[in-house]
N, C-alpha and C positions, 0 to 999 in steps of 0.2 A: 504202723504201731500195733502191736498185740496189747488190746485192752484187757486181756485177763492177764497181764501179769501185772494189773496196777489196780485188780476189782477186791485185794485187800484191803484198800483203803478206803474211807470213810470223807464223803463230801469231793468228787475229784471233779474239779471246775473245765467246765467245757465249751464255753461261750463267753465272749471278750464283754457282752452285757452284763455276766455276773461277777465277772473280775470287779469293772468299774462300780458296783453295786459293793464289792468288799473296801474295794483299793479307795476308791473314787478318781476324777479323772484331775491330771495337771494344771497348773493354773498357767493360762496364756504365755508368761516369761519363759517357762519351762520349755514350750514348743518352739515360741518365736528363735530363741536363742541358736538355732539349726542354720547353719548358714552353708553357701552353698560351692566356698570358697576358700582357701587358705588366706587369712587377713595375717598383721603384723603378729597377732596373737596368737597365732595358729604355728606362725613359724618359728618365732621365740622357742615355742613348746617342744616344736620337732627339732630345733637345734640343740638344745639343753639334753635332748632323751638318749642317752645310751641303750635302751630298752624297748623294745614293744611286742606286742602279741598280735599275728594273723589268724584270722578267721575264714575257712574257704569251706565248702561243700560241693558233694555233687547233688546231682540233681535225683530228691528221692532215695536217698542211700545214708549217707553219712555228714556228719561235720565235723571238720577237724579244727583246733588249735594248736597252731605252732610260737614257740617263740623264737624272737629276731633279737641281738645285742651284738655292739660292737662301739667303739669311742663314739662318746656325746657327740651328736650331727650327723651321724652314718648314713640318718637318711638323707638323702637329697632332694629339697622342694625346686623343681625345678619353672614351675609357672603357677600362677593362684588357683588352676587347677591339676595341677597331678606333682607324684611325690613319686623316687626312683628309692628302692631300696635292691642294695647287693645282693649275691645269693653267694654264700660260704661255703668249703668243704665240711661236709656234712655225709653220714649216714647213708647218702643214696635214695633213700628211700624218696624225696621229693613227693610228696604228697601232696602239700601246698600248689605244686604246678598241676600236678596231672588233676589235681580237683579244679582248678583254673580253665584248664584245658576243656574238661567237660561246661563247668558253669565260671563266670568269671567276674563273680561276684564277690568281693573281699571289705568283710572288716578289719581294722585297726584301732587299736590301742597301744597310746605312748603314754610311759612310766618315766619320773624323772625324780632320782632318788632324796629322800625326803621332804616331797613335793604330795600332797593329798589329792592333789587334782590330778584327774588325766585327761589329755586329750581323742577323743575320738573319730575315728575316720569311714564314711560308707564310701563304696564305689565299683571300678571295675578295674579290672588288673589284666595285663597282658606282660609276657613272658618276653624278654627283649637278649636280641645280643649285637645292641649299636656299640660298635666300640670305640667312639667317644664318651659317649657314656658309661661305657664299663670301667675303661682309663681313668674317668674323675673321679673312683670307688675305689682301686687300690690303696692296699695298705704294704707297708713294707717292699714296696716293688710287684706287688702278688696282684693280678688283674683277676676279679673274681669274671666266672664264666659266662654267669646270665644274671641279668637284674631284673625285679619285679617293677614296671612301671603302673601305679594305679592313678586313674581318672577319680577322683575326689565329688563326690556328688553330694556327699553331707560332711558339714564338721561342726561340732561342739563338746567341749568344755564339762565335761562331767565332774559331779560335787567329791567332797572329799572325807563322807560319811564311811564308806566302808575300810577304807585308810585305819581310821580314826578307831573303828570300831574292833578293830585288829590287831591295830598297834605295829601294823607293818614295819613303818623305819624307827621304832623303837626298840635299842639293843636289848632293855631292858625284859621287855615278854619276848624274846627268841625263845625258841625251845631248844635243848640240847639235841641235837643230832650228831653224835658221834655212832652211836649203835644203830642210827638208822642205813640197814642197808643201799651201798651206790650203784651206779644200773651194770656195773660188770656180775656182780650179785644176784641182781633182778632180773638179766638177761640168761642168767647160769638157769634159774628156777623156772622161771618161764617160757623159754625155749627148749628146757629139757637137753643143755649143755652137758657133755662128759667132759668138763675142761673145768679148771681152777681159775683162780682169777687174776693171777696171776698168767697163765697161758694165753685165757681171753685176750688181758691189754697187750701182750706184747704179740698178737697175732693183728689186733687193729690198731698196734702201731706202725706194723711192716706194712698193712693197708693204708695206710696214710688216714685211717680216721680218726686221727688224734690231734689232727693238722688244725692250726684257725686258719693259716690265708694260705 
């Protein structure tokens, strides 16, 4: 971390004593509630989520989030501790794995639409190509190539405050996004493209990155 590009600011908290001194600390339900397990509640949640968010890092470098979607239940709980998720045609880039690869530590979070809650997941992820496994994950005939297996060492149930505060699955505060530029756009300006965007999609369509399964 370069602390001078953050000594503009006034009061920057350095010490998990002075958090708890602002914040204060949880009240015991709040902790307890961590379990160490996927219960019946846990799996309801991941069958219901068409959605969730990976979180991976390498070690001292970066952290990324990715997101994962595909029909309610995609992912697979396959014992009270570990959860199989697909890996899609996608971009290439895999980020998610090769940060895996260095450290293999992953969180989760599953979204399940007009649901305030989500559930979340800590653990360790290993990169798999059992193909039994991969066979109970196709969609339309399409066997995806590798699947994320994660070992589950924490799960709980997060409140539905910033939901709420958002108004996420409320149509009514969406903002319009028709003028907001889409990433064949965002890819033209930021990669410093001589190509329209038009030429883009239909160049990663002939790549097949337009592909789901």
């Amino acid at each position: 971390m370069v602390e001078s590009d953050f000594a503009r600011f006034d009061g920057v908290i350095g010490s998990e004593t002075e958090l708890a001194e602002l914040i204060g600390t949880p009240p015991p339900k709040v902790v307890d509630k961590v379990i160490d397990r996927l219960d019946d509640i846990c799996r309801a949640f991941i069958a219901r989520s068409p959605f969730c968010i990976i979180a991976t890092a390498t070690p001292g470098t970066h952290i990324d989030v990715s997101p994962r979607g595909d029909p309610a239940g995609f992912v697979t709980v396959l014992d009270d501790r570990h959860v199989a998720i697909p890996d899609r045609p996608g971009n290439r880039r895999v980020d998610t794995f090769r940060n895996i690869l260095a450290d293999p530590h992953v969180g989760l979070i599953f979204l399940v639409p007009g649901k305030g809650e989500t559930l979340r997941l800590r653990g360790e992820g290993r990169i798999v190509r059992d193909q039994a496994l991969r066979r109970s994950m196709a969609v339309d005939g399409k066997v995806p190539a590798l699947a994320l297996v994660v070992r589950v060492d924490e799960a709980f149930v997060h409140c539905p405050k910033a939901f709420i505060r958002s108004g996420l699955w409320d149509t009514n505060t969406w903002p319009q996004t028709d003028t907001l530029p889409d990433i064949g756009r965002a890819m033209i300006r930021h990669a410093g493209l001589d190509q329209s965007p038009d030429d883009l999609f239909a160049e990663a369509t002939a790549e097949g990155l337009t592909t789901l399964y």
